[in-house]
TIVO-2410 file (N, C-alpha, C; in nm, 3 decimals):
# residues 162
REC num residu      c1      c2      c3 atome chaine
REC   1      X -13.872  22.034  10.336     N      A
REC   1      X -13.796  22.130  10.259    CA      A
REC   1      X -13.711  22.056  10.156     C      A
REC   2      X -13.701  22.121  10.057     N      A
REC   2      X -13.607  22.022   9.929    CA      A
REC   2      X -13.474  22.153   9.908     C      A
REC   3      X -13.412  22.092   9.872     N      A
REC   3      X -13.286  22.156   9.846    CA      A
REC   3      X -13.173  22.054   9.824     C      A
REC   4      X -13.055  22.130   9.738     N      A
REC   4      X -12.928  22.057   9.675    CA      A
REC   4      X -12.858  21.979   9.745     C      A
REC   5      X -12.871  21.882   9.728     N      A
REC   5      X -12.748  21.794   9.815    CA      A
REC   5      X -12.567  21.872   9.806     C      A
REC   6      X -12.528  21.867   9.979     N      A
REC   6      X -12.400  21.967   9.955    CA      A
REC   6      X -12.319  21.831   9.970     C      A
REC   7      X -12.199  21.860   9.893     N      A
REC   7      X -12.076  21.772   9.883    CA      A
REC   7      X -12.063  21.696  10.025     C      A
REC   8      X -12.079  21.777  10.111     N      A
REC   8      X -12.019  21.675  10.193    CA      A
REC   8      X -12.137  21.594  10.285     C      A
REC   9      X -12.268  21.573  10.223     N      A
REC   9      X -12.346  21.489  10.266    CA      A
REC   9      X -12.338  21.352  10.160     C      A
REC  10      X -12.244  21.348  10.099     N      A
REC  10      X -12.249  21.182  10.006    CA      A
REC  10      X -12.262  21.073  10.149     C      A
REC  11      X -12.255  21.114  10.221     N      A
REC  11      X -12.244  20.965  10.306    CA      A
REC  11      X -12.395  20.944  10.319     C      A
REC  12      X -12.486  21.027  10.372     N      A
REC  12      X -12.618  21.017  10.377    CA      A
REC  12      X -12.685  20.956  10.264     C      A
REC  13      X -12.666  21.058  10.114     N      A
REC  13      X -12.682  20.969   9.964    CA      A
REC  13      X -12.695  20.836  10.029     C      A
REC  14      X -12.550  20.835  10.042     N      A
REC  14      X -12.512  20.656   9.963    CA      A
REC  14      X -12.590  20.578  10.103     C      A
REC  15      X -12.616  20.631  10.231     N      A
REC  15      X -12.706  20.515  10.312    CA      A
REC  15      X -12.856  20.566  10.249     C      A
REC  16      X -12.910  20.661  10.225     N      A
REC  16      X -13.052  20.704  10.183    CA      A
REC  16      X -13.076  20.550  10.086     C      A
REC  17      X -12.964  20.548   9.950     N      A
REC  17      X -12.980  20.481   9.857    CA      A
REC  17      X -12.992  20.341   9.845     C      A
REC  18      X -12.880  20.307   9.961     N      A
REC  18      X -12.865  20.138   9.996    CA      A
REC  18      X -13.023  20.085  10.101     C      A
REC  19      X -13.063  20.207  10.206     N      A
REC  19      X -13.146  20.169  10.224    CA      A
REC  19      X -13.274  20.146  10.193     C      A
REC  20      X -13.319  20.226  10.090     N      A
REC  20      X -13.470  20.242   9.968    CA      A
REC  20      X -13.437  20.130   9.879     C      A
REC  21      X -13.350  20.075   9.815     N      A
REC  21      X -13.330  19.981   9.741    CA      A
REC  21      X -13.370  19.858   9.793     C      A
REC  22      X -13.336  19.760   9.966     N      A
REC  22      X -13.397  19.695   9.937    CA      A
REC  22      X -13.519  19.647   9.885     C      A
REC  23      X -13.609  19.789   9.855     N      A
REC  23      X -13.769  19.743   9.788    CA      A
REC  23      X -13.719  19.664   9.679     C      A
REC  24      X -13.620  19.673   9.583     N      A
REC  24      X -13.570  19.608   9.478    CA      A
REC  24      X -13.528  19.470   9.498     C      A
REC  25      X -13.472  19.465   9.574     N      A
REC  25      X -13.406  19.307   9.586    CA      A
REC  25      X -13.475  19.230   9.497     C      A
REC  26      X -13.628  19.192   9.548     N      A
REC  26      X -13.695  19.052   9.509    CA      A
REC  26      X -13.754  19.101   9.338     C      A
REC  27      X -13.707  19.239   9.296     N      A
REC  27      X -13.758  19.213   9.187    CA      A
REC  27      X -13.642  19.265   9.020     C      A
REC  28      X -13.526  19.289   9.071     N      A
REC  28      X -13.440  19.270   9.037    CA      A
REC  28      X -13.378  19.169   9.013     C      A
REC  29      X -13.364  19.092   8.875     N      A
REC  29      X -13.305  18.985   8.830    CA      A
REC  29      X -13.146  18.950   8.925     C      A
REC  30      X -13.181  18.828   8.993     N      A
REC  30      X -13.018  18.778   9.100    CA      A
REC  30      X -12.953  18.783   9.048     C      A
REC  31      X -12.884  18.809   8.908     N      A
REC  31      X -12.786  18.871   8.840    CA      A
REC  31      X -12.689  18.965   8.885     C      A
REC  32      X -12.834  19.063   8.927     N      A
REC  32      X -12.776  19.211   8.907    CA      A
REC  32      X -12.799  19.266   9.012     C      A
REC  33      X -12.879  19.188   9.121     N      A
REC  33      X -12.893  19.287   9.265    CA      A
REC  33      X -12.749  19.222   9.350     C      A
REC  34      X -12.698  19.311   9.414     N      A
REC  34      X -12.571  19.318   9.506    CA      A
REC  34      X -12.589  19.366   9.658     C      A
REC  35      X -12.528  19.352   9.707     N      A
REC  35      X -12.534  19.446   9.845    CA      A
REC  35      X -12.429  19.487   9.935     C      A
REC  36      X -12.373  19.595   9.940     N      A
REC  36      X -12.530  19.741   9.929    CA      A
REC  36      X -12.518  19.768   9.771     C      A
REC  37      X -12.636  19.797   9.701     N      A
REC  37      X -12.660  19.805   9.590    CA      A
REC  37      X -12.621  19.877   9.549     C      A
REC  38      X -12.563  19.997   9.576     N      A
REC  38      X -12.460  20.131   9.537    CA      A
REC  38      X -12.352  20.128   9.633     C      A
REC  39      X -12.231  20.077   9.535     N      A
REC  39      X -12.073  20.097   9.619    CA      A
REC  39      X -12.068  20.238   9.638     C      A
REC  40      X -12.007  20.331   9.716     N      A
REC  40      X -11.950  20.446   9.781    CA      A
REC  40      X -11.914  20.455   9.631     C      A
REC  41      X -11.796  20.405   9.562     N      A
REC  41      X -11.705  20.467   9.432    CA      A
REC  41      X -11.814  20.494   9.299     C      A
REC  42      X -11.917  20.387   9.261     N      A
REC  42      X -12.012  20.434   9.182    CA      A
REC  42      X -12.106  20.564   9.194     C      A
REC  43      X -12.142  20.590   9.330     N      A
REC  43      X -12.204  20.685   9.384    CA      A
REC  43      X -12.135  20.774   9.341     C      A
REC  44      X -11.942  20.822   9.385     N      A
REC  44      X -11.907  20.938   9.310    CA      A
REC  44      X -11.869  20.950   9.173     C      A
REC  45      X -11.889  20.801   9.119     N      A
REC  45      X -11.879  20.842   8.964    CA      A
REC  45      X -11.994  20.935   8.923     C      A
REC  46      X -12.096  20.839   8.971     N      A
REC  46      X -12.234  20.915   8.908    CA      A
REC  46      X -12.214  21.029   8.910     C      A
REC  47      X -12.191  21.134   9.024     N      A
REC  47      X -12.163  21.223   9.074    CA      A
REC  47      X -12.112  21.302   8.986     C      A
REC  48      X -11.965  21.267   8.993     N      A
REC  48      X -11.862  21.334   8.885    CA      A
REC  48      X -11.916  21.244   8.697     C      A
REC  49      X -11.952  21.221   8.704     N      A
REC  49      X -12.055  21.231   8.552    CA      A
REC  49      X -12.191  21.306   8.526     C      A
REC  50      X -12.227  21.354   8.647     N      A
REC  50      X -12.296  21.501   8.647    CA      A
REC  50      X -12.448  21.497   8.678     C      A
REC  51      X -12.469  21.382   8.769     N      A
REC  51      X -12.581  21.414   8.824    CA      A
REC  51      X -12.577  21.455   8.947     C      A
REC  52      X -12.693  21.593   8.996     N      A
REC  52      X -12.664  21.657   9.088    CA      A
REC  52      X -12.815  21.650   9.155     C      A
REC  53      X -12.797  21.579   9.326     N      A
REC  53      X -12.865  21.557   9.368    CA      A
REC  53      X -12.937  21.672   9.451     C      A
REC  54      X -13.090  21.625   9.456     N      A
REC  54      X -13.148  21.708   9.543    CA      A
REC  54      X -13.228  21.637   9.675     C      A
REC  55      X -13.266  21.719   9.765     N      A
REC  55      X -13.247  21.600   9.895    CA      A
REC  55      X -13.410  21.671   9.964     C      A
REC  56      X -13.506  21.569   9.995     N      A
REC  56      X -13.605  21.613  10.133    CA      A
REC  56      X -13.572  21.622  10.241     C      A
REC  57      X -13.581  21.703  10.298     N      A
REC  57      X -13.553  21.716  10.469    CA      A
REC  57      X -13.636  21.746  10.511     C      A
REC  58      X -13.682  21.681  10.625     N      A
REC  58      X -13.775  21.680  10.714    CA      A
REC  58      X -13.755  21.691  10.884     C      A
REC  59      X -13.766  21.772  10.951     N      A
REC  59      X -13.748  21.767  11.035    CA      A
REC  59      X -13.610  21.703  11.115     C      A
REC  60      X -13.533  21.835  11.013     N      A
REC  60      X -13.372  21.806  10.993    CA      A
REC  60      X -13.338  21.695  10.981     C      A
REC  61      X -13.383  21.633  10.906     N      A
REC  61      X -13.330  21.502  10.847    CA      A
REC  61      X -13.336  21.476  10.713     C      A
REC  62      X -13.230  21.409  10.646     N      A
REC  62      X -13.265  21.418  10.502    CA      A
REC  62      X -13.365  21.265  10.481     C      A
REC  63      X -13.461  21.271  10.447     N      A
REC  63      X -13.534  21.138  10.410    CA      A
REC  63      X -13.529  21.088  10.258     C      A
REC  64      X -13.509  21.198  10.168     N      A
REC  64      X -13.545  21.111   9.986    CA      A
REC  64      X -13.381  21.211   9.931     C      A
REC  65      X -13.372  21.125   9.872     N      A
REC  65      X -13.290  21.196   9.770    CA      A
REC  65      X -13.340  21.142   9.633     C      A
REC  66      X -13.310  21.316   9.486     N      A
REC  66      X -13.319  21.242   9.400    CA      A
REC  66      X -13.242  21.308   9.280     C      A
REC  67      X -13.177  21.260   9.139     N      A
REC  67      X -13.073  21.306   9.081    CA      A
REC  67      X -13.138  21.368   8.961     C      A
REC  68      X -13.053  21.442   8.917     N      A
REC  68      X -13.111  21.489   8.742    CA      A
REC  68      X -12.959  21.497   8.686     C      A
REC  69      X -12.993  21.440   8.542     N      A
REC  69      X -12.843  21.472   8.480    CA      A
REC  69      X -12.844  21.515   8.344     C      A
REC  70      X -12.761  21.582   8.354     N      A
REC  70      X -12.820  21.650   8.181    CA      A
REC  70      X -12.739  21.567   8.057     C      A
REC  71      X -12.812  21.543   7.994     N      A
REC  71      X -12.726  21.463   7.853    CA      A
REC  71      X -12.766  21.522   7.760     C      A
REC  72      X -12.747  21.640   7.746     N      A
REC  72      X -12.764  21.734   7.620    CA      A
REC  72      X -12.866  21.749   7.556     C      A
REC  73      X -12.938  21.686   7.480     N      A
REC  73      X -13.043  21.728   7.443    CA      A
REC  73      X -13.218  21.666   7.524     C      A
REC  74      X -13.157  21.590   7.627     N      A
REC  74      X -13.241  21.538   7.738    CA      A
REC  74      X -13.199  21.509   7.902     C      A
REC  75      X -13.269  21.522   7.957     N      A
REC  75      X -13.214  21.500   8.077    CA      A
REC  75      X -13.318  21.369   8.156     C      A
REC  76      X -13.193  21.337   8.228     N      A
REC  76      X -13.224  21.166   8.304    CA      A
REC  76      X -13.302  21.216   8.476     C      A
REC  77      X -13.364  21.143   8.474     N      A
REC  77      X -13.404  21.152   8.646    CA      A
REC  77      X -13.316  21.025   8.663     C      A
REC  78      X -13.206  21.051   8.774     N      A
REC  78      X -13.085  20.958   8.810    CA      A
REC  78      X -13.144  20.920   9.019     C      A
REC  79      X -13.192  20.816   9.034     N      A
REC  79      X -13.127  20.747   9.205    CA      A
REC  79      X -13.268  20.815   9.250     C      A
REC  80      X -13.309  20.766   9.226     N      A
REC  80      X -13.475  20.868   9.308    CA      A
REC  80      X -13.464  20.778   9.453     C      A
REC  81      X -13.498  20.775   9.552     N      A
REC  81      X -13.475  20.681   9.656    CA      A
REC  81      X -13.549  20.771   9.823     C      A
REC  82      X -13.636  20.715   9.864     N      A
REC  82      X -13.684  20.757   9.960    CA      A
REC  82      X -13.654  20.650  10.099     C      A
REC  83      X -13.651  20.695  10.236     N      A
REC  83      X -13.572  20.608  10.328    CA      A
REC  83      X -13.732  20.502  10.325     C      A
REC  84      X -13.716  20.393  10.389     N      A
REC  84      X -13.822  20.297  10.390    CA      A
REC  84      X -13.911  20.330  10.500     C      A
REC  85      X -13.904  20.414  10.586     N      A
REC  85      X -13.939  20.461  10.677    CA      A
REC  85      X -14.052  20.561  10.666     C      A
REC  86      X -13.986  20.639  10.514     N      A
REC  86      X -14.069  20.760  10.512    CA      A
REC  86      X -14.128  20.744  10.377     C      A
REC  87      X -14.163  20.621  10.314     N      A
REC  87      X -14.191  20.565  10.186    CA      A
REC  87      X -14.368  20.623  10.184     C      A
REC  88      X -14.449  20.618  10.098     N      A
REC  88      X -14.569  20.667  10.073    CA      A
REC  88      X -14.621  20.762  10.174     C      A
REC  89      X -14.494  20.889  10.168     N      A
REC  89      X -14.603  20.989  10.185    CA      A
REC  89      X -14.600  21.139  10.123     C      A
REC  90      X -14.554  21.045   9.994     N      A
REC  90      X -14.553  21.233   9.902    CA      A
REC  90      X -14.417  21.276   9.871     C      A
REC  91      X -14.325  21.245   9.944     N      A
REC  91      X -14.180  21.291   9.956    CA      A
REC  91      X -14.089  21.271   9.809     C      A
REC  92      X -14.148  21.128   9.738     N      A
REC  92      X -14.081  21.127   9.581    CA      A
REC  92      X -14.159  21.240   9.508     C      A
REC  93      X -14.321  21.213   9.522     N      A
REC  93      X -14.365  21.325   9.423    CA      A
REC  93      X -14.362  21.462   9.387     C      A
REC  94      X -14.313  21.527   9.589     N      A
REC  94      X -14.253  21.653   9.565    CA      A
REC  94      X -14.118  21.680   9.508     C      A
REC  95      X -14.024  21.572   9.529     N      A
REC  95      X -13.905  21.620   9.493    CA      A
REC  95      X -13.891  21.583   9.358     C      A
REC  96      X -13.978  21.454   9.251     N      A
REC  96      X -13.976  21.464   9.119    CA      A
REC  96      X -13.997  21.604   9.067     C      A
REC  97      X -14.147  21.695   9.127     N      A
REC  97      X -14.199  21.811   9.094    CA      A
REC  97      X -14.075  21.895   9.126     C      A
REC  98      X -14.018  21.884   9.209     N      A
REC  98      X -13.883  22.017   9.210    CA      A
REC  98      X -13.783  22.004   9.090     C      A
REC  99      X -13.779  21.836   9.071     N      A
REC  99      X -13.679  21.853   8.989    CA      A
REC  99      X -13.740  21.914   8.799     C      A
REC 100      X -13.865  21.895   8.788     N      A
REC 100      X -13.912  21.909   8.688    CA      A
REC 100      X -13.902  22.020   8.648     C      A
REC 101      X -13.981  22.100   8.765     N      A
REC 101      X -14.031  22.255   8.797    CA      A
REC 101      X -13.938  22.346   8.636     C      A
REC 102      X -14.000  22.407   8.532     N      A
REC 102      X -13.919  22.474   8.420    CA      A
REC 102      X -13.782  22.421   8.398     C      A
REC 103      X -13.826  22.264   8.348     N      A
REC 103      X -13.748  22.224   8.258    CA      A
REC 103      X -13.815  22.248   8.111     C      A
REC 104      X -13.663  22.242   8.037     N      A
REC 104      X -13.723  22.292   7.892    CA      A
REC 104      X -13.709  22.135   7.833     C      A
REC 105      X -13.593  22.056   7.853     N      A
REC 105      X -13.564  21.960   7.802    CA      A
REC 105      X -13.635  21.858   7.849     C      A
REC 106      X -13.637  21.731   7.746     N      A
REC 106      X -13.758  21.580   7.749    CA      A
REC 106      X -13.663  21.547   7.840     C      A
REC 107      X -13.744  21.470   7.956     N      A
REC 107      X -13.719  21.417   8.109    CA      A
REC 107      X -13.717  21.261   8.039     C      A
REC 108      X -13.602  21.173   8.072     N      A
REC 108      X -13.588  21.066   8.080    CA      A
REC 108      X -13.617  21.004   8.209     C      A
REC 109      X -13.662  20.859   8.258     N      A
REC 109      X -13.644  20.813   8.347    CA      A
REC 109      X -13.647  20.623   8.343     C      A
REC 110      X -13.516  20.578   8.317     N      A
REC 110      X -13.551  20.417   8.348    CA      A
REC 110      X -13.564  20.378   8.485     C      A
REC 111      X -13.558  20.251   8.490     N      A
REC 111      X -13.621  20.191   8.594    CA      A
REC 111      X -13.580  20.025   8.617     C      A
REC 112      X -13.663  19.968   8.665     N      A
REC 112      X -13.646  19.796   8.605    CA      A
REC 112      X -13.759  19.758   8.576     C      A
REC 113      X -13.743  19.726   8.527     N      A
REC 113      X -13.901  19.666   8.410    CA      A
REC 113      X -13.990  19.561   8.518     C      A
REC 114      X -13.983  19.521   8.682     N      A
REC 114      X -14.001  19.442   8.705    CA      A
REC 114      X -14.066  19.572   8.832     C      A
REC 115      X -14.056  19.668   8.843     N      A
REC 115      X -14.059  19.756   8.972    CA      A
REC 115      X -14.177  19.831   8.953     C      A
REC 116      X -14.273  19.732   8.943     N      A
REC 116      X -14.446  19.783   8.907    CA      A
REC 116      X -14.472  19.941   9.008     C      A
REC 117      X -14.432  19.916   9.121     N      A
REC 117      X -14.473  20.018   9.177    CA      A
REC 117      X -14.413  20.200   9.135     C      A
REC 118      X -14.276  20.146   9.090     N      A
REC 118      X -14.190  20.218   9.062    CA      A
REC 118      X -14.229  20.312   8.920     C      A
REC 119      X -14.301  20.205   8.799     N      A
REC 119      X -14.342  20.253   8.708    CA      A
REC 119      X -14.460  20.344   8.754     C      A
REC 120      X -14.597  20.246   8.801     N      A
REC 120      X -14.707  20.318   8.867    CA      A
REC 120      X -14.647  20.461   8.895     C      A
REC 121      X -14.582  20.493   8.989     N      A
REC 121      X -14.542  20.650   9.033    CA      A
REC 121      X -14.542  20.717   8.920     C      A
REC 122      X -14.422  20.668   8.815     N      A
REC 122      X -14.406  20.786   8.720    CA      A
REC 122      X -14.535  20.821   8.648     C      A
REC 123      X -14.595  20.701   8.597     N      A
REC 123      X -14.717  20.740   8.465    CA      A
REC 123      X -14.784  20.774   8.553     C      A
REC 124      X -14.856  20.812   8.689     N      A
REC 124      X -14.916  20.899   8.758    CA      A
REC 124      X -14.872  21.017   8.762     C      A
REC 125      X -14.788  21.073   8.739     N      A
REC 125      X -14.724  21.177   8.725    CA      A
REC 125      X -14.637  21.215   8.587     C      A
REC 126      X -14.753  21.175   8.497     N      A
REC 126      X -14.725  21.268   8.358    CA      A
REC 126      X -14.620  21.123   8.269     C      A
REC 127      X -14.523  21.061   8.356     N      A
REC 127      X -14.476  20.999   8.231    CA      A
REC 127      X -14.578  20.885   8.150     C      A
REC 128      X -14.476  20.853   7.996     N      A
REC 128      X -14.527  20.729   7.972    CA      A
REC 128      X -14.396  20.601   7.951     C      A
REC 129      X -14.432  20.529   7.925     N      A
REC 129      X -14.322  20.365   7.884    CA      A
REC 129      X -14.328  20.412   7.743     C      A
REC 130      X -14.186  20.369   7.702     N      A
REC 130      X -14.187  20.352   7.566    CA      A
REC 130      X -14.132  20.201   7.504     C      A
REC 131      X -14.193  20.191   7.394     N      A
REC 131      X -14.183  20.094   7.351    CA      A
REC 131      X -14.034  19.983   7.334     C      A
REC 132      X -14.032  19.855   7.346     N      A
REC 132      X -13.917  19.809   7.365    CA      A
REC 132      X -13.789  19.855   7.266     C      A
REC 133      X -13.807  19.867   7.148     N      A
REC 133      X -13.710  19.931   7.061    CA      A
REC 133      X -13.643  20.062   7.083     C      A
REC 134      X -13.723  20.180   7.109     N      A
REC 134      X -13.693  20.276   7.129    CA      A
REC 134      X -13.602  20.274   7.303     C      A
REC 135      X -13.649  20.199   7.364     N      A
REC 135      X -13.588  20.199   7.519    CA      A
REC 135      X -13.439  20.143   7.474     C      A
REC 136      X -13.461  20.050   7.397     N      A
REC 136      X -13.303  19.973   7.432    CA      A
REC 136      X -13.183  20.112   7.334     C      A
REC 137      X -13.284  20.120   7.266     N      A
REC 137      X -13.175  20.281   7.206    CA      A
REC 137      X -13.133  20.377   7.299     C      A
REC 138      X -13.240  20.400   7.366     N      A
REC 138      X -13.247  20.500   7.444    CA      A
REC 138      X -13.135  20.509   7.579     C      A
REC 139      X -13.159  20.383   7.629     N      A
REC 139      X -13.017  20.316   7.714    CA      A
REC 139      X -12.931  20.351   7.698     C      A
REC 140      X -12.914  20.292   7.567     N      A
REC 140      X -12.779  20.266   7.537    CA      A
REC 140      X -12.765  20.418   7.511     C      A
REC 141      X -12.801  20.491   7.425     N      A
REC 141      X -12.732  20.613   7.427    CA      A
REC 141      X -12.736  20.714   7.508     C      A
REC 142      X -12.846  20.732   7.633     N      A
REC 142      X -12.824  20.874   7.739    CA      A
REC 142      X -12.729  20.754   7.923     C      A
REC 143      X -12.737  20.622   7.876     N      A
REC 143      X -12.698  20.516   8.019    CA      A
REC 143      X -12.575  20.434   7.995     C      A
REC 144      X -12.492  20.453   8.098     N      A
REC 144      X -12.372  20.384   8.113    CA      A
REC 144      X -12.434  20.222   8.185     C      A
REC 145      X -12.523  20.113   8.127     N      A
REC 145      X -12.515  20.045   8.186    CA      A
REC 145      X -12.496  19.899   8.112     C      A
REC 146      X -12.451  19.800   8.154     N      A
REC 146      X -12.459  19.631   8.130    CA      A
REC 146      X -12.578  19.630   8.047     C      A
REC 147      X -12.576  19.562   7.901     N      A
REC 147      X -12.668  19.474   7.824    CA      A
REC 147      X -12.733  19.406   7.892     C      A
REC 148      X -12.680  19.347   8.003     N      A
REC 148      X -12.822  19.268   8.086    CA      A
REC 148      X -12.917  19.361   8.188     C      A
REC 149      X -12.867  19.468   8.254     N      A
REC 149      X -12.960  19.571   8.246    CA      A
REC 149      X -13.012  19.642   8.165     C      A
REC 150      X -12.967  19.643   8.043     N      A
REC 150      X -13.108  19.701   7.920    CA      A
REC 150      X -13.189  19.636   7.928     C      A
REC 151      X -13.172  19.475   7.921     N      A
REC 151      X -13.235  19.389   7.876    CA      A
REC 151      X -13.376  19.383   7.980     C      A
REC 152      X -13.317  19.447   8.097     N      A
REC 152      X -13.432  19.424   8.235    CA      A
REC 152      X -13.488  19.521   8.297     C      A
REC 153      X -13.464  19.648   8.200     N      A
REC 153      X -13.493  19.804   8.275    CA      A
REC 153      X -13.612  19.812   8.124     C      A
REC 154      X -13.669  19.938   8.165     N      A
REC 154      X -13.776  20.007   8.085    CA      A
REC 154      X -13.728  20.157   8.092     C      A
REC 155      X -13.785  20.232   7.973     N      A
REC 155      X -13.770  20.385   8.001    CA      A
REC 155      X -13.904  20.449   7.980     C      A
REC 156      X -13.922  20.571   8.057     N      A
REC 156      X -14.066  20.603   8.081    CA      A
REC 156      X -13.998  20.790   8.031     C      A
REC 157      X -14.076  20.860   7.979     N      A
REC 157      X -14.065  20.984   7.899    CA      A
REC 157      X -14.170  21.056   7.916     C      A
REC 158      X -14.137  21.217   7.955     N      A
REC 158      X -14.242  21.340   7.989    CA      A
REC 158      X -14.277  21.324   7.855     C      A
REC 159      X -14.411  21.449   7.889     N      A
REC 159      X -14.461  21.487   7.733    CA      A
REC 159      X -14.391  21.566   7.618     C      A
REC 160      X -14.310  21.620   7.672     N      A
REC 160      X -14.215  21.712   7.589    CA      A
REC 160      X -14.130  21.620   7.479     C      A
REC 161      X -14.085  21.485   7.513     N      A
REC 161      X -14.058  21.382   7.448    CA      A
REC 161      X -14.120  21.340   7.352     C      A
REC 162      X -14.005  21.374   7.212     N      A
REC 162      X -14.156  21.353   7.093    CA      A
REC 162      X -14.071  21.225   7.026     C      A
***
């Protein structure tokens, strides 16, 4: 079952998130991987900067969470993260499809340019990569993040994205 993450499950979020991330570790530049890879206080920034999560549950348990945030004339897929437990079996692709489901606006989604598998998912499911110029724009203007994460992320764009 998919449905809205309620306020007072952030604690789940933030272990859902710390725990799906280690897939990242080894391919995240040692720069920039930390641990746990999402502090509690970033988690409610994100939050209160307006991405609003939606969560799989399975057999009363929440297993994936994943975010959408609107930046006005596009919206971001924000923290996609499935538990490691319950990794390849459909659980990102339904809840990408929920979050998609009659959107009007071009779907953003970065990533790290190093998270082959991570890309694989999306361009199986409708997105594409865009070219290095347009990404580092793109960053920078819908993403609050470090120049050395532009420098190491990619952005991948629905078709509605012209």
């Amino acid at each position: 079952m998919i449905r809205k993450c309620l306020d007072s499950e952030i604690e789940i979020i933030y272990e859902i998130i710390n725990d799906a991330s280690i897939a990242y570790q080894d391919v995240i530049p040692p720069d920039r991987w930390k641990q746990p890879y999402m502090e509690m206080n970033e988690l409610k920034e994100q939050i209160a900067d307006g991405v609003a999560f939606c969560c799989y549950v399975e057999n009363n348990e929440m297993v994936g969470v994943m975010g959408i945030q609107n930046k006005g004339d596009v919206k971001l897929i924000r923290h996609a993260y499935v538990r490691t437990r319950n990794r390849n079996g459909g659980i990102g692709t339904k809840l990408l499809n929920h979050l998609l489901d009659s959107q009007e606006k071009p779907i953003l989604i970065g990533t790290w340019k190093d998270a082959v598998w991570a890309i694989d998912f999306y361009t199986k499911n409708g997105f594409r990569l865009v070219e290095e110029e347009e990404k580092n724009m793109l960053l920078k203007k819908y993403w609050k993040i470090p120049e050395r994460q532009v420098e190491t992320s990619v952005v991948l764009v629905d078709a509605k994205y012209k």
